[in-house]
DRENPA-3360 file (N, C-alpha, C; in nm, 2 decimals, always signed):
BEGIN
1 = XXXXXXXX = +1.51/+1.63/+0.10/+1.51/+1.54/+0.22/+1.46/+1.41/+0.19 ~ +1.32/+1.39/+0.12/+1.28/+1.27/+0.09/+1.37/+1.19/-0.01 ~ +1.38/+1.27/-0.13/+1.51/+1.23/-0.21/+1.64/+1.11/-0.16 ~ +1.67/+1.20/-0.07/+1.82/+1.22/-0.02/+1.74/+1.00/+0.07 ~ +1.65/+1.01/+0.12/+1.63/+0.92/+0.18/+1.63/+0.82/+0.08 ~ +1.55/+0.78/+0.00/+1.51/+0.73/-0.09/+1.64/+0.68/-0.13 ~ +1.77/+0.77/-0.15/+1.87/+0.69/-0.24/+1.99/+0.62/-0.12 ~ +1.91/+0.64/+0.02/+2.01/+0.59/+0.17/+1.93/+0.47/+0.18;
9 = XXXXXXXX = +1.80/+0.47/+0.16/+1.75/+0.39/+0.22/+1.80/+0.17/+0.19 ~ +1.75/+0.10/+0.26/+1.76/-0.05/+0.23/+1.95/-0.08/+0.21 ~ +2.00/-0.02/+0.34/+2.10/-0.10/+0.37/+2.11/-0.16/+0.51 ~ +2.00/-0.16/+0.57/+1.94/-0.23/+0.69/+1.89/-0.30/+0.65 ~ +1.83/-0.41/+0.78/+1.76/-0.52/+0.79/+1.61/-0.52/+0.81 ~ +1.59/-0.35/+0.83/+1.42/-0.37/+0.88/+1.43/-0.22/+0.86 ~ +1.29/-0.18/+0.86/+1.22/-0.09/+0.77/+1.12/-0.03/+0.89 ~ +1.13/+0.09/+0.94/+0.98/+0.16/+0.99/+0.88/+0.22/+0.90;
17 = XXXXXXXX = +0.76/+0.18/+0.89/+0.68/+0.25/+0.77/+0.57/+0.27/+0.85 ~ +0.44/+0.35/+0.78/+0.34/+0.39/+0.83/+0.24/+0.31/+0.73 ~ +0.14/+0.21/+0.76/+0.01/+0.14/+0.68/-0.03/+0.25/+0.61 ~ -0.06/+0.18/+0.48/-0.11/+0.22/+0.41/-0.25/+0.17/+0.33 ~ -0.36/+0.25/+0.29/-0.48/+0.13/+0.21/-0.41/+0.09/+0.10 ~ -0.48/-0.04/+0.09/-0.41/-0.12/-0.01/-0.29/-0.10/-0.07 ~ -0.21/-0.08/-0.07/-0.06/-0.01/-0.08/-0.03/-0.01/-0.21 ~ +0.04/+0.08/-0.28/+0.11/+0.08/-0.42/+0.23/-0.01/-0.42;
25 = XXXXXXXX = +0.26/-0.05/-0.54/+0.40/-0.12/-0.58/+0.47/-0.08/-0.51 ~ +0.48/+0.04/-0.55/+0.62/+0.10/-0.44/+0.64/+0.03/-0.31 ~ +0.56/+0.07/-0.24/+0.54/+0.01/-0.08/+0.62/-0.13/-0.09 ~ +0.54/-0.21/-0.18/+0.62/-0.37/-0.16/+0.70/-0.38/-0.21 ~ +0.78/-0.32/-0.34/+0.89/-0.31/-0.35/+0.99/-0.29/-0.28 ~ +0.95/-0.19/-0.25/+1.05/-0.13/-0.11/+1.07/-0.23/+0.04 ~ +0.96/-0.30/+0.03/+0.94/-0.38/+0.12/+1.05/-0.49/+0.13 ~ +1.00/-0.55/+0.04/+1.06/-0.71/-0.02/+1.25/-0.67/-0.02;
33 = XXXXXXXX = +1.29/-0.61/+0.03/+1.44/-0.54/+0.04/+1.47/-0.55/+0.16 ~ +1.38/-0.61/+0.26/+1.40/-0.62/+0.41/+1.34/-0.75/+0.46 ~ +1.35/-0.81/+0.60/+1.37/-0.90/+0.68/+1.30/-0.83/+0.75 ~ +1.26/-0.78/+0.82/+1.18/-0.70/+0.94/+1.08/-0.61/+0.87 ~ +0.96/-0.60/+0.90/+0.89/-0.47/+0.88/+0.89/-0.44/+1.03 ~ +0.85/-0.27/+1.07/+0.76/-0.22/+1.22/+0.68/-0.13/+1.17 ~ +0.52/-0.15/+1.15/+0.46/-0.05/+1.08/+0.46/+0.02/+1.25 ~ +0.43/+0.14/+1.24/+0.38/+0.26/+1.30/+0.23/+0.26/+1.32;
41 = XXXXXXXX = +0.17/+0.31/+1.43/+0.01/+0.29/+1.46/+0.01/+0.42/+1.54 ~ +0.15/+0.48/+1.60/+0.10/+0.57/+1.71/+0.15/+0.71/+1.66 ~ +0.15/+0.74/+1.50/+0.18/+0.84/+1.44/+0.07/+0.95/+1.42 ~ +0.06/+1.10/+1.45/-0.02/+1.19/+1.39/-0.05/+1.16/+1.24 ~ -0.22/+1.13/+1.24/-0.27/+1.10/+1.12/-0.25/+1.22/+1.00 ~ -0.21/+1.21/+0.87/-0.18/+1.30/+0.82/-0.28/+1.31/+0.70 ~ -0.30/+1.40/+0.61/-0.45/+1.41/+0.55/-0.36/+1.35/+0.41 ~ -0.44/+1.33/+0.31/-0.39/+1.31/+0.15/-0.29/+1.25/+0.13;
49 = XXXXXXXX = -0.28/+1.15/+0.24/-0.16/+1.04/+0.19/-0.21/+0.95/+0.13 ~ -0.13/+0.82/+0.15/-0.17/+0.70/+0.11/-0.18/+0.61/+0.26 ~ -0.22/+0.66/+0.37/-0.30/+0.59/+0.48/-0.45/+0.54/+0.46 ~ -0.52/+0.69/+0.39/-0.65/+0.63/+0.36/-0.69/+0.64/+0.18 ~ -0.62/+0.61/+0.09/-0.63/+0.66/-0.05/-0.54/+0.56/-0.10 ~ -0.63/+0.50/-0.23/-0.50/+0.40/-0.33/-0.55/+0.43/-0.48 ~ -0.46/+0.40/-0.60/-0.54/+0.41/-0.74/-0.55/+0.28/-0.75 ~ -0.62/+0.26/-0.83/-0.66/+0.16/-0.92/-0.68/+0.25/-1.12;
57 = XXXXXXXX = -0.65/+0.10/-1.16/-0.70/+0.13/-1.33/-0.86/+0.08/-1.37 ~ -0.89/+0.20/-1.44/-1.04/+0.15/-1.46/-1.05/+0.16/-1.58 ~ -1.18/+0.16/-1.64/-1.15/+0.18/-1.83/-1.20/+0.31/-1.86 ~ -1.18/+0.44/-1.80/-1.14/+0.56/-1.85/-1.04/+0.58/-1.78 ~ -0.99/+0.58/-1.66/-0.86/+0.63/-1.64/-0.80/+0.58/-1.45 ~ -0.71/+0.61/-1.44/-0.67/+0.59/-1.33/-0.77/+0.68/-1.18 ~ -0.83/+0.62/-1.15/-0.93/+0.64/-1.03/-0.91/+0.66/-0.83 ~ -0.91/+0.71/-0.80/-0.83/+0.71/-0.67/-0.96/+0.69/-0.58;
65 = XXXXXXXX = -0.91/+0.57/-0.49/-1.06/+0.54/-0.40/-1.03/+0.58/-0.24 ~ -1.07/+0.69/-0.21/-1.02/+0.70/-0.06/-1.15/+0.68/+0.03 ~ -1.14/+0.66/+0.20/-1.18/+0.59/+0.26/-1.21/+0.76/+0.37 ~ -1.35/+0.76/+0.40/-1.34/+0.87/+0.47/-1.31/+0.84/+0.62 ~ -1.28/+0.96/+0.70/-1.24/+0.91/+0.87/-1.31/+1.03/+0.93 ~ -1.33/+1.00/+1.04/-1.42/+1.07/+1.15/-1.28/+1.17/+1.22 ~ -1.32/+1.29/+1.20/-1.26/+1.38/+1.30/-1.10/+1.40/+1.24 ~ -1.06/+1.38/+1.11/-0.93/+1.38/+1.06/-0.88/+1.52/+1.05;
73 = XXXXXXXX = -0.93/+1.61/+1.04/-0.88/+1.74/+1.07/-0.81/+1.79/+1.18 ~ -0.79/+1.71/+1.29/-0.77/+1.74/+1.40/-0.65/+1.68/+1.45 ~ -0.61/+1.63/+1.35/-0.43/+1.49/+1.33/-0.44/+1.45/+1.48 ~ -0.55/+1.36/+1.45/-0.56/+1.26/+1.60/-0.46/+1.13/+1.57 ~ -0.42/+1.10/+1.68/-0.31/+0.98/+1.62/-0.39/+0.89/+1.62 ~ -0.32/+0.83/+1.46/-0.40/+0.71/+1.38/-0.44/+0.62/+1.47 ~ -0.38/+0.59/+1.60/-0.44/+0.43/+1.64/-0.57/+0.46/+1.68 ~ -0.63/+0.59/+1.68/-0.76/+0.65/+1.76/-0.85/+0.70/+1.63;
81 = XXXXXXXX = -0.79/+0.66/+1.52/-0.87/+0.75/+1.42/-0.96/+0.64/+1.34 ~ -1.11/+0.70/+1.36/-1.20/+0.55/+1.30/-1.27/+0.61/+1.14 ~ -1.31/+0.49/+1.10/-1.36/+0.52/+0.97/-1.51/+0.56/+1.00 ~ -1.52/+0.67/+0.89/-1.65/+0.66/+0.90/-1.76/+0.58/+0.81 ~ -1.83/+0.53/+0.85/-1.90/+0.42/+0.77/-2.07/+0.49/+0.72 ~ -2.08/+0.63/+0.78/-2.20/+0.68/+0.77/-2.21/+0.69/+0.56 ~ -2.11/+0.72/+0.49/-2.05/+0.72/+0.39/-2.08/+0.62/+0.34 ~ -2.15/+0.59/+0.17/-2.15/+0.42/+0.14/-1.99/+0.36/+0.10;
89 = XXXXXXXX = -1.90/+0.42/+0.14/-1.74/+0.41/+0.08/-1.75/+0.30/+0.07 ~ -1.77/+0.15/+0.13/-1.73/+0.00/+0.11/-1.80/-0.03/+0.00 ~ -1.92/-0.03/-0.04/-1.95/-0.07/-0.19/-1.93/+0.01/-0.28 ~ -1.91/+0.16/-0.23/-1.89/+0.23/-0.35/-1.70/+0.17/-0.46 ~ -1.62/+0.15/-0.30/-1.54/+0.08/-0.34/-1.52/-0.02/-0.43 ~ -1.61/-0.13/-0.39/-1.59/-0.30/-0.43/-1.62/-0.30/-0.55 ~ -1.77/-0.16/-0.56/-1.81/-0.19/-0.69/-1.71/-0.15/-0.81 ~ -1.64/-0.04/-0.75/-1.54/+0.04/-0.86/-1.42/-0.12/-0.85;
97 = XXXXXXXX = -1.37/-0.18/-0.77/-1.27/-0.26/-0.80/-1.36/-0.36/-0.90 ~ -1.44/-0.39/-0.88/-1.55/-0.54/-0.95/-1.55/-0.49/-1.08 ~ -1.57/-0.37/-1.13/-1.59/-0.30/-1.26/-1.49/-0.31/-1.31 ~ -1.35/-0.27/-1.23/-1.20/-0.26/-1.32/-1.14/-0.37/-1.32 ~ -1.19/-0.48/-1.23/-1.11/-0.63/-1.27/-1.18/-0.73/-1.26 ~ -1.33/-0.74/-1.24/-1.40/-0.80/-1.28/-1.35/-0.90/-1.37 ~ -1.31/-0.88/-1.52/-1.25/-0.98/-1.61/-1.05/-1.00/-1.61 ~ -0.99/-0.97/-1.50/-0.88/-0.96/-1.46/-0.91/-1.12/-1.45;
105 = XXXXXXXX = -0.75/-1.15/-1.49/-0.74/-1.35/-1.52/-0.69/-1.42/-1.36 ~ -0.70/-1.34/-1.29/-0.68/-1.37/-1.15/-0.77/-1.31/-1.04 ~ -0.91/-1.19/-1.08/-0.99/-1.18/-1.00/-1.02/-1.32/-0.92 ~ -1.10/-1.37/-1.00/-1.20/-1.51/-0.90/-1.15/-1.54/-0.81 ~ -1.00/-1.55/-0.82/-0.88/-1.62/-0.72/-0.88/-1.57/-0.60 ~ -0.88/-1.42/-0.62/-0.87/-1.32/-0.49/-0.97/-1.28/-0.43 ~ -1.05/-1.21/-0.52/-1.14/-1.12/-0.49/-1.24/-1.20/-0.34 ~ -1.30/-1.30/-0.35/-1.37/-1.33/-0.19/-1.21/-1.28/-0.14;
113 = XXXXXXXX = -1.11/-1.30/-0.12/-1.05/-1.24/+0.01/-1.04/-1.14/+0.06 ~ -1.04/-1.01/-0.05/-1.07/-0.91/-0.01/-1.23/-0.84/+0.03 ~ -1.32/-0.93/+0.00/-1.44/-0.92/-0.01/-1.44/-0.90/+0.12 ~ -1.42/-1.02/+0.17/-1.44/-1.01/+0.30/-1.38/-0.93/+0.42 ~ -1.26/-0.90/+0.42/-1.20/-0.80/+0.47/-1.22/-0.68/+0.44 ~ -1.30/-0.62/+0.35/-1.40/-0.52/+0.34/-1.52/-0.50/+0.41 ~ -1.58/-0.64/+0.42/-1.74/-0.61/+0.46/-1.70/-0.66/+0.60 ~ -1.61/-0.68/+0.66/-1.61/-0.67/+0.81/-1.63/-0.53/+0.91;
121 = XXXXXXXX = -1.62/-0.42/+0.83/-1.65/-0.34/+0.86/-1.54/-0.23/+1.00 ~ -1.46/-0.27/+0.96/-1.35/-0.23/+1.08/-1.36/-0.13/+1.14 ~ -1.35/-0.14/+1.32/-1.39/+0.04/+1.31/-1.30/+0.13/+1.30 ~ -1.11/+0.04/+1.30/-1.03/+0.19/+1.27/-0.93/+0.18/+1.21 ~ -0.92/+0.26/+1.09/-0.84/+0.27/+1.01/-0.75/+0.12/+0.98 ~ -0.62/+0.16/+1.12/-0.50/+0.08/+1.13/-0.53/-0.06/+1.12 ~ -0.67/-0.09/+1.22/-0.69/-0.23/+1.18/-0.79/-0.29/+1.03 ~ -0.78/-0.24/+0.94/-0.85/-0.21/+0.77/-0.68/-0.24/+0.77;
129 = XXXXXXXX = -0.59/-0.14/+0.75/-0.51/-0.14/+0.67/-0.46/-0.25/+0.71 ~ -0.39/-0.28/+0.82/-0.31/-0.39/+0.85/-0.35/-0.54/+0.85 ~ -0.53/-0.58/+0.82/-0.54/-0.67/+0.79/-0.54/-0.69/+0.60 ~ -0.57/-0.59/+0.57/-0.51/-0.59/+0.42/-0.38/-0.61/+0.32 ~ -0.26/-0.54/+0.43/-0.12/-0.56/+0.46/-0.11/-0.72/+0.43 ~ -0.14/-0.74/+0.57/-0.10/-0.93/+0.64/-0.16/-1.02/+0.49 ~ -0.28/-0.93/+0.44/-0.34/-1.04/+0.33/-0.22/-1.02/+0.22 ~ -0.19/-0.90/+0.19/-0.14/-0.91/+0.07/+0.06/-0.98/+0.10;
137 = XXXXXXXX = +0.08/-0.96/+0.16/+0.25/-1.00/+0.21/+0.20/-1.15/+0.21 ~ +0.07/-1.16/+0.21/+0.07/-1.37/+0.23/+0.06/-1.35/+0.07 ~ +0.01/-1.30/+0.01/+0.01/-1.37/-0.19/+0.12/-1.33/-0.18 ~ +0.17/-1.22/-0.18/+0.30/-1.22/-0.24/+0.45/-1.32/-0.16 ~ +0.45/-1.44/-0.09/+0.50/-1.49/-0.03/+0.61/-1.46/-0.01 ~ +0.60/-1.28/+0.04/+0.68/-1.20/+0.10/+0.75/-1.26/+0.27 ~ +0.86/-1.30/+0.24/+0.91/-1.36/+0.41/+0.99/-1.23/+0.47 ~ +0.84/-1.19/+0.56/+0.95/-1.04/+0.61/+0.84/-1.07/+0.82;
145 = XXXXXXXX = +0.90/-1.02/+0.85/+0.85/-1.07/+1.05/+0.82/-0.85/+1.05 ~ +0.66/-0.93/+1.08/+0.59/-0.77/+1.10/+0.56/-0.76/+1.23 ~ +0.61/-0.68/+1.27/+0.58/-0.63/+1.40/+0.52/-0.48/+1.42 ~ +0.44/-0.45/+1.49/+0.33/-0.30/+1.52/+0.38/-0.25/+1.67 ~ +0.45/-0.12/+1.64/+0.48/-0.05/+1.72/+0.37/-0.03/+1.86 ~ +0.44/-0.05/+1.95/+0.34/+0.00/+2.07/+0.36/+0.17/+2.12 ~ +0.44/+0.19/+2.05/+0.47/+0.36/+2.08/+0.56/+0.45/+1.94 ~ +0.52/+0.58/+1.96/+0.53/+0.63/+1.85/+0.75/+0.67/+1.83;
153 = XXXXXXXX = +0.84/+0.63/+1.77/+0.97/+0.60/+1.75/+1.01/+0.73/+1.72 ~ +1.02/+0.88/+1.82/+1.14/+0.95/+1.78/+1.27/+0.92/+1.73 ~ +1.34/+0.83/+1.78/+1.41/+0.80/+1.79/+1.46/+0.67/+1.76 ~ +1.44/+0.63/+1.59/+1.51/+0.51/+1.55/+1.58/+0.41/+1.58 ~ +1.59/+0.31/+1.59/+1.70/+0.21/+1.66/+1.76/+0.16/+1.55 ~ +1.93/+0.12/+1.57/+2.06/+0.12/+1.51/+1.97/-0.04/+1.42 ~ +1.95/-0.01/+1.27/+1.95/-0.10/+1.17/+1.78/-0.09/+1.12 ~ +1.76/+0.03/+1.16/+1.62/+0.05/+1.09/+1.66/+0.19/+1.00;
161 = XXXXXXXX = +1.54/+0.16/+0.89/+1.56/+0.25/+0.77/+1.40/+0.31/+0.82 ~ +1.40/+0.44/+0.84/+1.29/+0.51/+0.88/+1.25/+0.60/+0.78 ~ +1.12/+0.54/+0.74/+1.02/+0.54/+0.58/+0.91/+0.61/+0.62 ~ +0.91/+0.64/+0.72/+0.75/+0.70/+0.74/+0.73/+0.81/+0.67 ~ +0.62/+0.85/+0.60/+0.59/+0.99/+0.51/+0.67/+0.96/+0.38 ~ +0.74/+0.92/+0.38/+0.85/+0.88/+0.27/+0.77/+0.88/+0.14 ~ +0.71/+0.77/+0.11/+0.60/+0.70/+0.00/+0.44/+0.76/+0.01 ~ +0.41/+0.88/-0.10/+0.32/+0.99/-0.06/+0.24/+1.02/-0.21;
169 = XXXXXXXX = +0.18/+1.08/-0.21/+0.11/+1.08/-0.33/+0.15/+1.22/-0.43 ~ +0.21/+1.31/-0.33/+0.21/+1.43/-0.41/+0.35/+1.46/-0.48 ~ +0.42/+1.36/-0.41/+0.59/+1.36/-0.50/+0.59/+1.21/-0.62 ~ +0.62/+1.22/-0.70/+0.61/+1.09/-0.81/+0.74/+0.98/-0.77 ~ +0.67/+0.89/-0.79/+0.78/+0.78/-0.74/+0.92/+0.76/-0.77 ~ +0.94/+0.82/-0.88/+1.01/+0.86/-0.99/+1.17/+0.99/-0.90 ~ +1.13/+1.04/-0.78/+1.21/+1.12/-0.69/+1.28/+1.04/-0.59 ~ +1.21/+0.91/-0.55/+1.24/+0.83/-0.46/+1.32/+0.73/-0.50;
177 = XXXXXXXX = +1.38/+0.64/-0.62/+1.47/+0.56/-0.65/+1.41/+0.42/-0.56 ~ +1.32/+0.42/-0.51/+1.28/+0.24/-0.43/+1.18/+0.16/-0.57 ~ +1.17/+0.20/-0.69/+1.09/+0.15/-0.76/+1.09/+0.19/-0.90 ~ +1.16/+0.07/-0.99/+1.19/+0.10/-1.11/+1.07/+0.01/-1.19 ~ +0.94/+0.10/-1.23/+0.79/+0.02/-1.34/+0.85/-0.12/-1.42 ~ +0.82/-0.25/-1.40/+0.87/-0.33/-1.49/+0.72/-0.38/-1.54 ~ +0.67/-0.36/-1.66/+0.52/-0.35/-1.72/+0.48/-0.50/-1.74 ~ +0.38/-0.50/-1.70/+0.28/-0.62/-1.76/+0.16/-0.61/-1.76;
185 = XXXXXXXX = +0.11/-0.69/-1.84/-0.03/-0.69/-1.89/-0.14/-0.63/-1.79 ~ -0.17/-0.55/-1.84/-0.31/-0.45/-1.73/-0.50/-0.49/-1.81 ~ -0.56/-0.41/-1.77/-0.66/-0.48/-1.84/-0.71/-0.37/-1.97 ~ -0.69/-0.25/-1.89/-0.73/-0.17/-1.99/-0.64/-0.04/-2.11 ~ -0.63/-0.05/-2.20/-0.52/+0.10/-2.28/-0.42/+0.01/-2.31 ~ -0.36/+0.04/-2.40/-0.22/+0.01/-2.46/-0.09/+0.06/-2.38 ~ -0.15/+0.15/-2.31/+0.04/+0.25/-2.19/-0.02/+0.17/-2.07 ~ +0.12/+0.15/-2.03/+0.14/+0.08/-1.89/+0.10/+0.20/-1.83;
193 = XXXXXXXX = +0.06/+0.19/-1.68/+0.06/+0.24/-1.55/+0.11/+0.19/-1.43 ~ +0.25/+0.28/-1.40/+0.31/+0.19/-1.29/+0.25/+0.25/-1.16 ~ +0.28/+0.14/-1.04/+0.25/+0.25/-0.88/+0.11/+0.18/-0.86 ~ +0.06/+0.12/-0.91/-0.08/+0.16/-0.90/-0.13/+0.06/-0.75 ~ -0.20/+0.06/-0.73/-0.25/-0.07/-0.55/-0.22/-0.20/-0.59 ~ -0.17/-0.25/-0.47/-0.07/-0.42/-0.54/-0.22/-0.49/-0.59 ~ -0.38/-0.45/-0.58/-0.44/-0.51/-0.64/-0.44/-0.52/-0.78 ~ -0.39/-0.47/-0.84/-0.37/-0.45/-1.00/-0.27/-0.53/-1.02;
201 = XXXXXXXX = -0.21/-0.55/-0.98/-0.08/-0.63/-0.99/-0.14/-0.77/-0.99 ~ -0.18/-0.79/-0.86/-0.25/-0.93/-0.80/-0.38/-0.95/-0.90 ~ -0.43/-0.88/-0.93/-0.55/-0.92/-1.00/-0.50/-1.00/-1.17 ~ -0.38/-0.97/-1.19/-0.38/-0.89/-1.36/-0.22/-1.00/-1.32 ~ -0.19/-1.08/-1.28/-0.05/-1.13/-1.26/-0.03/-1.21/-1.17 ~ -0.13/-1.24/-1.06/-0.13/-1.38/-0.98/-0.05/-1.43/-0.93 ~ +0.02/-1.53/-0.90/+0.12/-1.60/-0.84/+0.22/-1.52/-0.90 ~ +0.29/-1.49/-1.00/+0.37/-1.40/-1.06/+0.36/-1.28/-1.07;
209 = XXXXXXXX = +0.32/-1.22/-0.93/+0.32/-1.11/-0.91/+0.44/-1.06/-0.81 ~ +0.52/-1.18/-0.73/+0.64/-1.16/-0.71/+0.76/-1.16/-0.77 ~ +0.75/-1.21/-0.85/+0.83/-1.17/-0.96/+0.87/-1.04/-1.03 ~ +0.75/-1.00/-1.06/+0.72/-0.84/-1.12/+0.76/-0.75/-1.01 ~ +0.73/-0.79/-0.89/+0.81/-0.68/-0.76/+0.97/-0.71/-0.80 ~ +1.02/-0.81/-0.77/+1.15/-0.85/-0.81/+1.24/-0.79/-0.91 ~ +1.11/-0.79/-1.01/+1.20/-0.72/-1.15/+1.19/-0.56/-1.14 ~ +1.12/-0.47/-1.06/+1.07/-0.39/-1.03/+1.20/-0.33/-0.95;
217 = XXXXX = +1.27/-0.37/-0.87/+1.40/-0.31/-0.79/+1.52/-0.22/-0.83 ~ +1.48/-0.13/-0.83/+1.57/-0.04/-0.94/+1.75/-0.15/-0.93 ~ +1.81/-0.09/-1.04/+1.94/-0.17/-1.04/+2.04/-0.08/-0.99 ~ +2.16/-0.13/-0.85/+2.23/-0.06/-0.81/+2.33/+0.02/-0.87 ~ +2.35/+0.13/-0.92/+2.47/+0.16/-0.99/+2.62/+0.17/-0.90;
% end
C-alpha cells in the first residue's frame, strides 16, 4: 500500500503531509516536487514516527533524538497533544546536536536559529514542528505556499497527493521511491548515511544543500 503510493505519488501540484521533528531528506525531497504543501494538525497522533523523533550523525553512530509528549498513549489528536518539558529533552537535545556538528563548516551559520526555536519552549508539538518546518523551507529556498489544515481531510481534494503516514521510520526509504541518497561530505566515518534530519545536510552543506535535494530526486524511468 505505502509502496504502491510512493511510486503514484508527485503528479500533482500539492502534497498533504503530516509535521514532522526536524524532518529527514526524504520529507524535503519529496517536498521540493510540489507548489503547495497542506500539513495536517488535526490527525490522531501516532506513536514511533517521525512526528516526534529525527536521527542525526554523531561520532559513534547514527543517534535518534525523540521529544517526549504528555498523554500520547491515548492517540489524542496532535493539535492537543503537548510536549512534555518535565523531561531535560531540549538540552539533552542541543547538546547531542552541538557535539555532532559543533565543527560542521556551516554550524555557526545556523545553529543560533535553531537555538532559539528550541529554547522557546513551545507547548505543542505541531507548533515545535511547524516553526522548524517554516525555518528550514526558508534555507532551503524551497518556493512551495504552506498552508495548515483547519480540519482533519477524509477526503482528499482533486490535485493533492496524500502522504500522511507515508514517510515513517520502520519501513526504509529505499520501499518508497521519493528519495534517491546523493552523498556528500558528513563529518564523521568514511560511509555515507542517507535520510538523516535536513540538519545534517544544512549543517555539513549550507547554501548547497538545495542542490543535494535536487540531485537527490530519484530519476524517472
Amino acid at each position: 500500500m505505502k509502496e504502491s503510493k510512493g511510486k503514484e505519488a508527485m503528479k500533482n501540484n500539492a502534497v498533504l503531509i503530516d509535521l514532522h521533528y526536524l524532518p529527514c531528506l526524504e520529507y524535503f525531497v519529496c517536498l521540493s516536487n510540489y507548489t503547495r504543501l497542506i500539513v495536517d494538525i488535526n490527525e490522531p497522533y501516532q506513536k514511533q514516527t517521525f512526528r516526534n523523533r529525527c536521527h542525526i550523525l554523531t561520532s559513534q553512530k547514527v543517534e535518534t533524538l525523540s521529544i517526549p509528549v504528555l498523554n500520547g498513549n491515548s492517540k489524542p489528536n496532535i493539535k492537543t497533544l503537548k510536549i512534555d518539558y518535565k523531561q531535560k529533552w531540549v538540552n539533552n537535545h542541543w547538546r547531542a546536536i552541538q557535539s555532532a556538528y559543533g565543527k560542521a563548516p556551516f554550524f555557526e551559520f545556523y545553529a543560533d536559529f535553531f537555538h532559539t526555536v528550541f529554547y522557546k519552549r513551545k507547548e505543542y508539538l505541531i507548533e515545535l514542528n511547524l516553526e522548524f518546518l517554516k525555518l528550514c523551507l526558508n534555507f532551503l529556498n524551497l518556493e512551495i505556499d504552506l498552508e495548515v489544515s483547519d480540519r482533519f481531510l477524509l477526503e482528499v481534494p482533486p490535485g493533492v497527493d496524500d502522504l500522511r503516514s507515508v514517510i515513517y521510520p520502520k519501513e526504509p526509504f529505499t520501499k518508497r521511491h521519493f528519495y534517491n541518497p546523493f552523498p556528500y561530505p558528513q563529518i564523521f566515518g568514511e560511509n555515507f548515511y542517507g535520510n538523516l534530519s535536513i540538519i545534517d545536510l544544512l549543517f555539513c552543506e549550507g547554501p548547497n544543500a538545495r542542490q543535494i535535494l535536487k540531485n537527490s530526486v530519484p530519476v524517472k524511468e
